[in-house]
DSSP file (Angstrom, degrees, kcal/mol; ACC not computed):
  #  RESIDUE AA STRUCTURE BP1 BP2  ACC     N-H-->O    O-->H-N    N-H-->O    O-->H-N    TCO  KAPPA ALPHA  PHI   PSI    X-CA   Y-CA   Z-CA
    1    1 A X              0   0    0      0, 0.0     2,-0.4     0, 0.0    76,-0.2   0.000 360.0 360.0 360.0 135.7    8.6  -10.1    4.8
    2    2 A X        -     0   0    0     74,-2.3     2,-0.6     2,-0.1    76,-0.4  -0.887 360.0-177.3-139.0 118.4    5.2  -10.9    3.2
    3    3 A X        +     0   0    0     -2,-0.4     2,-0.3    74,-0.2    76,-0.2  -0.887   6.3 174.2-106.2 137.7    4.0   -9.4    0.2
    4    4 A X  E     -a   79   0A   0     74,-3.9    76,-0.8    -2,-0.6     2,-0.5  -0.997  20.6-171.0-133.8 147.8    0.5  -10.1   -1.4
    5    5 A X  E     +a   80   0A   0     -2,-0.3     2,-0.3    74,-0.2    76,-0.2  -0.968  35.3 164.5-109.8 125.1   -1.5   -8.8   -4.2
    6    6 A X        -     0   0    0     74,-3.0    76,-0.4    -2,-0.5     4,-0.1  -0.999  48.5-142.1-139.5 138.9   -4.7  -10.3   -3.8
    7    7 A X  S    S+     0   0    0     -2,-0.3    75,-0.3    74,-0.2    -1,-0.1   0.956  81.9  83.0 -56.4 -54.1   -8.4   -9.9   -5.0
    8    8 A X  S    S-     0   0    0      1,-0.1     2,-0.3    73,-0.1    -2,-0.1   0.119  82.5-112.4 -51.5 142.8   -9.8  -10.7   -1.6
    9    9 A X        -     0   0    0      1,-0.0     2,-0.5    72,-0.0    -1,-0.1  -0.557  23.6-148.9-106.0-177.7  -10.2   -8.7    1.0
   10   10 A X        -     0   0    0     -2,-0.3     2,-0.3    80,-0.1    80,-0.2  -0.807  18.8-113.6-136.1 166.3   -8.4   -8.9    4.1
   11   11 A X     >  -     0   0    0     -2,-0.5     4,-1.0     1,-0.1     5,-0.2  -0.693  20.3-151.8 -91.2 135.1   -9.3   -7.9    8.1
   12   12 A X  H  > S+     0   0    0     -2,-0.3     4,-0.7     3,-0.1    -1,-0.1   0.828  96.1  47.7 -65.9 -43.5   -7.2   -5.0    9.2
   13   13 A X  H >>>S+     0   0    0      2,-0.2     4,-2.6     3,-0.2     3,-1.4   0.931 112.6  50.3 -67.6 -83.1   -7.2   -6.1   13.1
   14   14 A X  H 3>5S+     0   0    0      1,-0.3     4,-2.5     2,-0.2     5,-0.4   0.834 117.8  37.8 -27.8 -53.7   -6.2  -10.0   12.0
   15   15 A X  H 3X5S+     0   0    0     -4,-1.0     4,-2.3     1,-0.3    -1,-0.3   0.944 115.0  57.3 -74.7 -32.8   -3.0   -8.9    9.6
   16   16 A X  H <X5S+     0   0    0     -3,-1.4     4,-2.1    -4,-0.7    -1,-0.3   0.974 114.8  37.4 -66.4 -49.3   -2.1   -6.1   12.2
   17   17 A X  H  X5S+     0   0    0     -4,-2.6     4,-1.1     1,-0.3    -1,-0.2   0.887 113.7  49.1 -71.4 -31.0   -1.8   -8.7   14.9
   18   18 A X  H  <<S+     0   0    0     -4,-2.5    -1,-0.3    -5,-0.5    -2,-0.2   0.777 111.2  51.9 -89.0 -26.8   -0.3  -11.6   13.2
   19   19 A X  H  < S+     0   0    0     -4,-2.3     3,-0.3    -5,-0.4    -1,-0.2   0.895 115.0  47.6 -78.2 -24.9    2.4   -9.2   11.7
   20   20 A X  H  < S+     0   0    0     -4,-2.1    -2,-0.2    -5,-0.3    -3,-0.1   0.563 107.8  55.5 -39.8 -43.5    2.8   -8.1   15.4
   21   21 A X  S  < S+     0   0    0     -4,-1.1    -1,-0.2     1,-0.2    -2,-0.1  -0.175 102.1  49.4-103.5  27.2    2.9  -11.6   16.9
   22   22 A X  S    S+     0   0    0     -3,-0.3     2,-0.3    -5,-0.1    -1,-0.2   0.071  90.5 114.0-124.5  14.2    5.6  -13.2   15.1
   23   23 A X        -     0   0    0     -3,-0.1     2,-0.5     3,-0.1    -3,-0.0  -0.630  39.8-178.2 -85.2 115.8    8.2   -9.5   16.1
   24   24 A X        +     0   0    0     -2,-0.3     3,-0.1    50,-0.0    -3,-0.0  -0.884  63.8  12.2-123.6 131.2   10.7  -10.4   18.2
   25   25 A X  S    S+     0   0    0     -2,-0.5     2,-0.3     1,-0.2    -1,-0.0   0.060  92.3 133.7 118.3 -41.3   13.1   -7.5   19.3
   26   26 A X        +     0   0    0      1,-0.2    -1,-0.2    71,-0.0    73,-0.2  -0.317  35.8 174.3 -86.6 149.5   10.9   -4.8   18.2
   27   27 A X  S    S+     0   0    0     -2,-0.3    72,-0.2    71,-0.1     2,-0.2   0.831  71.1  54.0 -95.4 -22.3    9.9   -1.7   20.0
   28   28 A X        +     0   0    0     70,-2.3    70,-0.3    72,-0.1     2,-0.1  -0.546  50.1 174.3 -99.8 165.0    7.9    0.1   16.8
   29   29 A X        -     0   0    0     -2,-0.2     2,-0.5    68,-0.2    68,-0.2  -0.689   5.6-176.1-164.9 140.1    5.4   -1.1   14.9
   30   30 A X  B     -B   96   0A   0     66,-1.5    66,-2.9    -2,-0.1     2,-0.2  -0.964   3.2-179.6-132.0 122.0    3.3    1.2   11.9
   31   31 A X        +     0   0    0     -2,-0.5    64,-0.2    64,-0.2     2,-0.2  -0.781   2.3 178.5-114.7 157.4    0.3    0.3    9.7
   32   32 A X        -     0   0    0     62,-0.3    62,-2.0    -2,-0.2     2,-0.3  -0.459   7.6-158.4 174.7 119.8   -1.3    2.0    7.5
   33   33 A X  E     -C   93   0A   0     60,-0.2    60,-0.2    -2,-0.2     2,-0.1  -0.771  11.4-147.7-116.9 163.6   -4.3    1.7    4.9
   34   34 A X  E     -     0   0A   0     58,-2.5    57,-1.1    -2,-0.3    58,-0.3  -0.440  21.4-169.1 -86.0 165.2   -5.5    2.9    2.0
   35   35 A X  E     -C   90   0A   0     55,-0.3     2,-1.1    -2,-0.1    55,-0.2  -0.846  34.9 -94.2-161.4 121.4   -9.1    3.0    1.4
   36   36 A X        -     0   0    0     53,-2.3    52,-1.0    -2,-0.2    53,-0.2   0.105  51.4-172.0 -20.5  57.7  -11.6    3.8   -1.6
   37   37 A X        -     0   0    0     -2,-1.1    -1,-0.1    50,-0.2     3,-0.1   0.050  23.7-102.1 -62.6 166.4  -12.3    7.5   -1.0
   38   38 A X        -     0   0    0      1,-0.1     2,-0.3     2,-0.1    -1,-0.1  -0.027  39.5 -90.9 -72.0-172.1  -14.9    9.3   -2.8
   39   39 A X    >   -     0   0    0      5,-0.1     3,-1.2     1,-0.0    -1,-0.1  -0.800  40.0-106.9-103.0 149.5  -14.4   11.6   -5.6
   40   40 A X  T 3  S+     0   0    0     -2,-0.3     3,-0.1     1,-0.3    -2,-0.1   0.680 125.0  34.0 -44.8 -32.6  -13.9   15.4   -4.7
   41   41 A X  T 3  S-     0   0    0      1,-0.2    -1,-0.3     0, 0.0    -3,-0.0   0.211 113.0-129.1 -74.5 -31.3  -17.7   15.9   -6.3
   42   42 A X  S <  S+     0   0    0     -3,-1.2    -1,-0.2     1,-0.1    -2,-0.1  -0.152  71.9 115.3  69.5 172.8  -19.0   12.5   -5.1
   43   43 A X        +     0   0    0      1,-0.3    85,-0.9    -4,-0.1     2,-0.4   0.704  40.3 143.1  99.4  13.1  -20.6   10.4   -7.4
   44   44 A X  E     +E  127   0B   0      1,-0.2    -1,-0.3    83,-0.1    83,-0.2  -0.689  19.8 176.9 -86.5 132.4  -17.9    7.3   -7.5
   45   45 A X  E     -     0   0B   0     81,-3.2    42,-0.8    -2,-0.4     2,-0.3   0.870  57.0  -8.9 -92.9 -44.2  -19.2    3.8   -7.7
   46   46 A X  E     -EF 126  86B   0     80,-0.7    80,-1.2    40,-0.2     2,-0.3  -0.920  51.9-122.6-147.1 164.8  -16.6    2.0   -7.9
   47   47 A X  E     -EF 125  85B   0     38,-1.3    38,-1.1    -2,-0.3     2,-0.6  -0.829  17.1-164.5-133.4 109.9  -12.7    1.4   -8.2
   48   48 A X  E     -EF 124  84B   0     76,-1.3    76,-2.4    -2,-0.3     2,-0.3  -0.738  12.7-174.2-105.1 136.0  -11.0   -0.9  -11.0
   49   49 A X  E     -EF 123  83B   0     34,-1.0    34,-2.6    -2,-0.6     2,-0.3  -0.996   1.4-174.6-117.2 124.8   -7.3   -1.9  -10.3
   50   50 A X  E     +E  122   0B   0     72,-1.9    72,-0.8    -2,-0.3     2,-0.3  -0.719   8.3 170.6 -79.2 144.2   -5.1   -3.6  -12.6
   51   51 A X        -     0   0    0     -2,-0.3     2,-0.5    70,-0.2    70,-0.1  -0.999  34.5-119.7-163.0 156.2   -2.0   -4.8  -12.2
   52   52 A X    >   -     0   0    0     -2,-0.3     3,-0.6    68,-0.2     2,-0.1  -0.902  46.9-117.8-109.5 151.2    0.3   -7.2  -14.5
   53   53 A X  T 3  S+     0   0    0     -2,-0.5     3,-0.2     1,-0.3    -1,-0.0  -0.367  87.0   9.9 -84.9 147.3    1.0  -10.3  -12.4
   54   54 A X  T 3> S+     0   0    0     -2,-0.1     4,-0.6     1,-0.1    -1,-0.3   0.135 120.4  71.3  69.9 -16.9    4.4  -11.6  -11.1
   55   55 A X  T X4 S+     0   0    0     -3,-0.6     3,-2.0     2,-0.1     2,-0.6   0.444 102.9  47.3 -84.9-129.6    5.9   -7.9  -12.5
   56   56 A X  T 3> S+     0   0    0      1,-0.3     4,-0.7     2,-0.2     3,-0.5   0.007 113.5  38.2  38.0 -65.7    3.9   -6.4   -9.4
   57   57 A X  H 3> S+     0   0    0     -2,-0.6     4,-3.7     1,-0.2    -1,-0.3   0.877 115.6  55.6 -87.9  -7.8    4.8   -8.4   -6.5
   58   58 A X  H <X S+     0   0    0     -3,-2.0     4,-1.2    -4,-0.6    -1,-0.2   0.746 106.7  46.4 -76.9 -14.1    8.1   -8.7   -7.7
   59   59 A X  H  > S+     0   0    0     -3,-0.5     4,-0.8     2,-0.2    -1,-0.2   0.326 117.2  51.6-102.1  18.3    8.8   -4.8   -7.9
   60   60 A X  H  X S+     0   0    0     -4,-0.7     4,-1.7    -3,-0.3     5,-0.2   0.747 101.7  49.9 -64.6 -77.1    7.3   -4.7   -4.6
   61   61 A X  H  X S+     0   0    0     -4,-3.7     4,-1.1    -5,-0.3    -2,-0.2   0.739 110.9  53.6 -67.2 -17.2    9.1   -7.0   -3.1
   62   62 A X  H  X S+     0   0    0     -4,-1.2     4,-5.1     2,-0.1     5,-0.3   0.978 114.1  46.8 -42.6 -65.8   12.5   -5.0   -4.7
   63   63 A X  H  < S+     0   0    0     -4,-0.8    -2,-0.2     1,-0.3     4,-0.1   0.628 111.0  49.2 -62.9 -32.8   11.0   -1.8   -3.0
   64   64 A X  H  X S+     0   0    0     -4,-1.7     4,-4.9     2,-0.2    -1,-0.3   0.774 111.9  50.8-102.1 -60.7   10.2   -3.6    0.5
   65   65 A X  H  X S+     0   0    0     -4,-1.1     4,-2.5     1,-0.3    -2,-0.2   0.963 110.2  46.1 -79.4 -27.4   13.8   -5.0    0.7
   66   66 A X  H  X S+     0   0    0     -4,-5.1     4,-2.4     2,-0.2    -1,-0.3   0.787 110.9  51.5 -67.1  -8.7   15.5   -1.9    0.1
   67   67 A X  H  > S+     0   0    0     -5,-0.3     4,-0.9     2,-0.2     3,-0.2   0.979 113.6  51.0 -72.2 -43.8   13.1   -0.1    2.8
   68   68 A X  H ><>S+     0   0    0     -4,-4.9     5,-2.5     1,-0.2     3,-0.7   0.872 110.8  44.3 -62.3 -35.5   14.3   -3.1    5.2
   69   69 A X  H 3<5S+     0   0    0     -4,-2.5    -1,-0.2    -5,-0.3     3,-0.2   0.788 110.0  61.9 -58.4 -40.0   17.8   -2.6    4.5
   70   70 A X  H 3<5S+     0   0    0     -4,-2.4    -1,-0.2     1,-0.2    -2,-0.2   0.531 120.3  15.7   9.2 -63.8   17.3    1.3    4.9
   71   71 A X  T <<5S-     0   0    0     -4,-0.9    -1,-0.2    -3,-0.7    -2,-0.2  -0.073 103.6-104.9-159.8  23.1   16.3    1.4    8.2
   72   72 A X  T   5 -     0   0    0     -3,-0.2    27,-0.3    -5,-0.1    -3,-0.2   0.964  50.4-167.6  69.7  49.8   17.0   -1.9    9.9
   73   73 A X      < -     0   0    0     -5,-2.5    25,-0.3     1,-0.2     3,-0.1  -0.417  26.1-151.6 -82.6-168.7   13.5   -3.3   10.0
   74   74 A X  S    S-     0   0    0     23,-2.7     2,-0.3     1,-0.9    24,-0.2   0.386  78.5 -17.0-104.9 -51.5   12.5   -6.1   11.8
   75   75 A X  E     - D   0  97A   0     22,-1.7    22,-1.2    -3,-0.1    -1,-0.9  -0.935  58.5-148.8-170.3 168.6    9.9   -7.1    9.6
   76   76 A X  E     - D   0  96A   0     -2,-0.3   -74,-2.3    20,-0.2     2,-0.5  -0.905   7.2-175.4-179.0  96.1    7.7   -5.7    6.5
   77   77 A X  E     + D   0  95A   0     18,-2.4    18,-1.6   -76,-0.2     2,-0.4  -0.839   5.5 173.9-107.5  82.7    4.2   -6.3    5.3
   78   78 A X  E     + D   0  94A   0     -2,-0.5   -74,-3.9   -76,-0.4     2,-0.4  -0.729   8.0 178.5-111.5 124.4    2.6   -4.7    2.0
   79   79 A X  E     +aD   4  93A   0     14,-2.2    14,-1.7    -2,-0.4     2,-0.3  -0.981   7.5 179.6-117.9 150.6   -1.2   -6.2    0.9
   80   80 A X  E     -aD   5  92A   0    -76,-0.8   -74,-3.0    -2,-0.4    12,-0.2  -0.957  18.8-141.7-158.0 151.3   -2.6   -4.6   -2.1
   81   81 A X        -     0   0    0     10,-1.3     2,-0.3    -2,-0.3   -74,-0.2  -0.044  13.2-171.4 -73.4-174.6   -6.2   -5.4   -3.8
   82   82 A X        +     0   0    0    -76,-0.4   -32,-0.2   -75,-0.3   -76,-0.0  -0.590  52.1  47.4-156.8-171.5   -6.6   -5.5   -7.6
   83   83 A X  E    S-F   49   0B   0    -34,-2.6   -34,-1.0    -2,-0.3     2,-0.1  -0.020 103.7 -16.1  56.2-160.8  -10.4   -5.8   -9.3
   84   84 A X  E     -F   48   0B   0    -36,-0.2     2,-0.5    -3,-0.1   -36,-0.2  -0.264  61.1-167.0 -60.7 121.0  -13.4   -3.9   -8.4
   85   85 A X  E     -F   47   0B   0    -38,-1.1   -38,-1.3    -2,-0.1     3,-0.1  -0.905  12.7-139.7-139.5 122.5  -13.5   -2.1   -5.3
   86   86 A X  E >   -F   46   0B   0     -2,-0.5     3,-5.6   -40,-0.2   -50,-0.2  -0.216  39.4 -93.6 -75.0 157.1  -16.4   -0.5   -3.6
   87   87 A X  T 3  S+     0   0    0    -42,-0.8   -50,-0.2     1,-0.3    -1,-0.1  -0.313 119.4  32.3 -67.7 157.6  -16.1    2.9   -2.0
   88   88 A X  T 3  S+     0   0    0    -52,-1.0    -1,-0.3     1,-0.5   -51,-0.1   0.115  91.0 125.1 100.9 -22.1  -15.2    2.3    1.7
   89   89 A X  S <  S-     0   0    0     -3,-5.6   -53,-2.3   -53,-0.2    -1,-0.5  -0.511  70.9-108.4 -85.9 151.4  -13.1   -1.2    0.8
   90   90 A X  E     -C   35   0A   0    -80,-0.2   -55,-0.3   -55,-0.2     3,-0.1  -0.528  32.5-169.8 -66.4 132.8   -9.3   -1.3    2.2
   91   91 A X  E     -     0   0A   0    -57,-1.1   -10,-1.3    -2,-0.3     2,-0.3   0.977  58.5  -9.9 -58.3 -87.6   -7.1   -0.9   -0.9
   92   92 A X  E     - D   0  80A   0    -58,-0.3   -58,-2.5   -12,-0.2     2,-0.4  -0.961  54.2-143.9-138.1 139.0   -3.9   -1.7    0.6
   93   93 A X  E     -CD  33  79A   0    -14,-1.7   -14,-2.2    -2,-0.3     2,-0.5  -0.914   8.6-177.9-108.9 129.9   -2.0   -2.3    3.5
   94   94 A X  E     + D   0  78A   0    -62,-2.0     2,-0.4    -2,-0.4   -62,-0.3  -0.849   6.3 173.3-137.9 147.5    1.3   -1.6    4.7
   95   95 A X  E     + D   0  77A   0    -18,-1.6   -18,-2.4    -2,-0.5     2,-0.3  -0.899  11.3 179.2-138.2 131.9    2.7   -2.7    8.3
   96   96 A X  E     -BD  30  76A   0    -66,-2.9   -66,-1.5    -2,-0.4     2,-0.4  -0.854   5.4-165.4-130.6 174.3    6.4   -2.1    9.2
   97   97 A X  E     + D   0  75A   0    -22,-1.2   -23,-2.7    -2,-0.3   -22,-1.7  -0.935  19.9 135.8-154.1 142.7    8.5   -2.8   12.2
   98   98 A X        -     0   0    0     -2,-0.4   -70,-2.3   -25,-0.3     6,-0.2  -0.960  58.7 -83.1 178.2 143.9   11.6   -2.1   13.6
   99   99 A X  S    S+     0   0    0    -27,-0.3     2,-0.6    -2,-0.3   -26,-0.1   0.689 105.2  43.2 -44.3 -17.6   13.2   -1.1   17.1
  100  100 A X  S  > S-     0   0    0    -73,-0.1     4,-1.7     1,-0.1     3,-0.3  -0.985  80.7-126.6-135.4 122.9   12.6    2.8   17.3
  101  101 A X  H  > S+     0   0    0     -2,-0.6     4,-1.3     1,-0.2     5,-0.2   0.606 102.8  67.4 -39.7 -21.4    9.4    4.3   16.3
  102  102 A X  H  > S+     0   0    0      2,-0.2     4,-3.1     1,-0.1     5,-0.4   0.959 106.8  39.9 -97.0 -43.5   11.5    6.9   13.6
  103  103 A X  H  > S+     0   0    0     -3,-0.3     4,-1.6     2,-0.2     5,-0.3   0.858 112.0  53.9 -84.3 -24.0   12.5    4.2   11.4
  104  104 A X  H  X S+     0   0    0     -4,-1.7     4,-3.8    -6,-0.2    -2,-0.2   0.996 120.7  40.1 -24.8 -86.8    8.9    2.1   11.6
  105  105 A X  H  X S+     0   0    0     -4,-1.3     4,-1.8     1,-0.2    -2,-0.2   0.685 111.6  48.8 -61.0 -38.7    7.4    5.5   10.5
  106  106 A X  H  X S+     0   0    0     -4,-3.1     4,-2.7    -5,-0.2     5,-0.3   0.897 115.9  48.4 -80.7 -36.5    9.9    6.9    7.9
  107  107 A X  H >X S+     0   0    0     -4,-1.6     4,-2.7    -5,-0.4     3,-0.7   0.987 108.3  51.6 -61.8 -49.3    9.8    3.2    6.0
  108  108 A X  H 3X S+     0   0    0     -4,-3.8     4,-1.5    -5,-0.3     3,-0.3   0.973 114.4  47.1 -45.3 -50.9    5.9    2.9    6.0
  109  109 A X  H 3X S+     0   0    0     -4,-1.8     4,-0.9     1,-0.3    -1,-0.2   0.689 112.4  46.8 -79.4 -16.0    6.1    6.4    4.4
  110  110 A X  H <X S+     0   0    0     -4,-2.7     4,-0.6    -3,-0.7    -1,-0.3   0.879 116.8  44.0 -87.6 -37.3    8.8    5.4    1.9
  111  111 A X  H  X S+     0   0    0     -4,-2.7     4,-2.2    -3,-0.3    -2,-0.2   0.843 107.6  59.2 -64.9 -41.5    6.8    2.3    1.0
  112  112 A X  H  X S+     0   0    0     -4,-1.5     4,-0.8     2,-0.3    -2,-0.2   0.692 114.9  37.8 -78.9 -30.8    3.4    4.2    0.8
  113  113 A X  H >< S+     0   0    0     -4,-0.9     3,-6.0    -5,-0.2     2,-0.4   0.694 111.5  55.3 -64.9-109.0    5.0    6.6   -2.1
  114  114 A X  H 3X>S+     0   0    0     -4,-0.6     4,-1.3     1,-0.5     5,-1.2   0.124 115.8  36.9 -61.7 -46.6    6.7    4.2   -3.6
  115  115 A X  H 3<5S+     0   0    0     -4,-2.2    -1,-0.5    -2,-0.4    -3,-0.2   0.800 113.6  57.8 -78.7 -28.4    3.4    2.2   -4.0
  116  116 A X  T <<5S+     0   0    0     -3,-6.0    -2,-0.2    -4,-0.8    -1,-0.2   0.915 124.2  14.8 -80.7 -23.1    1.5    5.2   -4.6
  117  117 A X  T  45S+     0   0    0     -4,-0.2    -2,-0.1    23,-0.2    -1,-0.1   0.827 136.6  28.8 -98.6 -50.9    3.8    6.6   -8.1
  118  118 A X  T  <5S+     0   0    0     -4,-1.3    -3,-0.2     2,-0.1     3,-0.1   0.912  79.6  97.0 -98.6 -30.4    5.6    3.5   -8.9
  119  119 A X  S   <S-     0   0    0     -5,-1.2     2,-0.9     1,-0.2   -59,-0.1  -0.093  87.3-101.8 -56.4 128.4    4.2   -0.3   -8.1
  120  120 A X  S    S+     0   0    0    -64,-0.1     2,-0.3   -68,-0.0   -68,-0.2  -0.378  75.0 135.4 -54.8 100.5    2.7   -1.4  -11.5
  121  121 A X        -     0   0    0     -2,-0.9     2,-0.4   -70,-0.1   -70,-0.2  -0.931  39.0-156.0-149.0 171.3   -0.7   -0.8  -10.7
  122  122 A X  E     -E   50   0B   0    -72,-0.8   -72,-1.9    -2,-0.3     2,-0.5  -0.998   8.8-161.0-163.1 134.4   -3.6    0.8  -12.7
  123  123 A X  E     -EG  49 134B   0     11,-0.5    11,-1.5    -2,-0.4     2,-0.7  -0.779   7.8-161.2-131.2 162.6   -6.7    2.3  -11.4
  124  124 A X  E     -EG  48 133B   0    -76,-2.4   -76,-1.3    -2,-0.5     9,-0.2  -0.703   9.4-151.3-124.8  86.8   -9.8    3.1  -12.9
  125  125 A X  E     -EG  47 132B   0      7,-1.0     7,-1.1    -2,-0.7     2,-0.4  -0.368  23.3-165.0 -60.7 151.3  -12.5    5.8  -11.3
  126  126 A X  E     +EG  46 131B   0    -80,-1.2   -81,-3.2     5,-0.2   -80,-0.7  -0.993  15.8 165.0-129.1 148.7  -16.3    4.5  -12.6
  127  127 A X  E >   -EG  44 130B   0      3,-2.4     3,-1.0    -2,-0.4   -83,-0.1  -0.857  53.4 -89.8-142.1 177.2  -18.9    6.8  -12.2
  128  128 A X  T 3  S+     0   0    0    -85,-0.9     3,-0.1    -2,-0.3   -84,-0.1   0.992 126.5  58.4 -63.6 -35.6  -22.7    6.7  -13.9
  129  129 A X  T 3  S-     0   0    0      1,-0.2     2,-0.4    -3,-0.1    -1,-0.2   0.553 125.6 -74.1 -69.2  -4.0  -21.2    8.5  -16.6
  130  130 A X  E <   -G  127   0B   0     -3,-1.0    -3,-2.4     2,-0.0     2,-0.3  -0.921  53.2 -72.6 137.1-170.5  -18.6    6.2  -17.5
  131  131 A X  E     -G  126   0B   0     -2,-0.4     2,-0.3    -5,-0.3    -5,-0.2  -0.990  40.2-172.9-144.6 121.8  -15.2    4.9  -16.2
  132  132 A X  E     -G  125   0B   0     -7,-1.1    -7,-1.0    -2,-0.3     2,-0.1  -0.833  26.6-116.1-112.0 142.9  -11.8    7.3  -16.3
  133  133 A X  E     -G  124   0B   0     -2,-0.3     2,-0.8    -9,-0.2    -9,-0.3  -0.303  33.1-109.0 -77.0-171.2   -8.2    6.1  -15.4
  134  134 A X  E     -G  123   0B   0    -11,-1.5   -11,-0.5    -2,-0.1     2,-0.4  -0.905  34.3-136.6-113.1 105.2   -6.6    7.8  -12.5
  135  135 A X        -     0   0    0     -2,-0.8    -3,-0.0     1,-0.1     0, 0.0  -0.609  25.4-101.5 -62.8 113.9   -3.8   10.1  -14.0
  136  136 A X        -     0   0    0     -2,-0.4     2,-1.0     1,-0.1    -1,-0.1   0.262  49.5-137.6 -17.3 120.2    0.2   10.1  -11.9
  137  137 A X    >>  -     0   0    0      1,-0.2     4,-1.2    -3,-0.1     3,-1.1  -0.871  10.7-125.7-116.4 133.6   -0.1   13.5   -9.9
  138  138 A X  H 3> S+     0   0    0     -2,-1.0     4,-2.1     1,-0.2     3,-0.3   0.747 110.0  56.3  -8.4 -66.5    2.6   15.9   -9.6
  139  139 A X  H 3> S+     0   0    0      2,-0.2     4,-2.4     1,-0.2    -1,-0.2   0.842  99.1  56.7 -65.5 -28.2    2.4   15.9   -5.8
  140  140 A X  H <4 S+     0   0    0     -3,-1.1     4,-0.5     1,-0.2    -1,-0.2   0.940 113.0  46.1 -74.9 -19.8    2.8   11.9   -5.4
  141  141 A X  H  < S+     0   0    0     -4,-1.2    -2,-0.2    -3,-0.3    -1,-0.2   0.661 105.1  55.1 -87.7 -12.9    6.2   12.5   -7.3
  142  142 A X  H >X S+     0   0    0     -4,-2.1     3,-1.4     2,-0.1     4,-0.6   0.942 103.7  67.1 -61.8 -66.2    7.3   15.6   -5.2
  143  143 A X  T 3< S+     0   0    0     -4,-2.4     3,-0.5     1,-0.3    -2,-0.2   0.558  96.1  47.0  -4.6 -73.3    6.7   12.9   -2.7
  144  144 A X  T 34 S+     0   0    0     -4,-0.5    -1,-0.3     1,-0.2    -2,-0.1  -0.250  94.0  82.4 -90.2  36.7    9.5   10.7   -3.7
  145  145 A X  T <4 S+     0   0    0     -3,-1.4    -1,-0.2     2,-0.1    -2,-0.1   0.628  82.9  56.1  -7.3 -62.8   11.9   13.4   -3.9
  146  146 A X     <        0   0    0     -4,-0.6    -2,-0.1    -3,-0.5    -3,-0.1   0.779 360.0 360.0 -75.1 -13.1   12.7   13.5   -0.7
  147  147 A X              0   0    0    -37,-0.1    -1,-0.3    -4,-0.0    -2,-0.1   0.409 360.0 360.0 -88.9 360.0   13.9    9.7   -0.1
């Protein structure tokens, strides 16, 4: 299991492979990142993420060992940025593995709520007109309902 919160950004291909090439046993494997969309309107410059350090990768790494215990991973990868991020940059990543394709797929998706409503992070749209936070939406907690 490897969690990082990092400023830097990281190659999608490189971490996909290298979480790939160390597998042994497994028949699945599921990625999946987020990336700096525009605003519904347009007109976003940027994206500020906060996060408070050592709280963050540690409720991460909580969330990550109950997904592996869950469903019997093989292995379990979460990157997520923090600073300024331009539209188009990867966000986060999160890469799971496991023998059977159903439990791969249903853990990425439990990890990818669970980062999106709960991991201490804090984001910030900027626009010309100034810079708003990003309010908790109804639908990313109907999410985690279902888990």
């Amino acid at each position: 299991m490897r969690i990082a919160v990092q400023t830097a950004a990281f190659d999608l291909g490189d971490e996909a492979n290298a979480f790939a090439a160390g597998l042994d046993g497994a028949g699945a494997v599921v990625t999946f990142t987020g990336v700096v969309r525009d605003l519904p309107g347009g007109g976003l410059q940027a994206m500020e993420i906060e996060h408070y350090p050592g709280m963050t990768e540690k409720a991460i790494t909580e969330i990550a060992t109950q997904a592996a215990t869950r469903w019997a991973l093989g292995d379990v990868l979460v990157i997520h940025r923090h600073g300024r991020l331009a539209l188009g940059e990867m966000i986060m990543m999160v890469a799971t593995a496991a023998s059977h394709r159903k439990d791969a797929f249903e853990a990425a998706e439990y990890l990818m709520d669970y980062l999106k409503s709960r991991a201490p992070f804090w984001k910030r749209e900027i626009t010309a007109e100034g810079a708003d936070w990003v309010a908790a939406k109804d639908a990313d907690e109907d999410a985690l309902e279902r888990w």
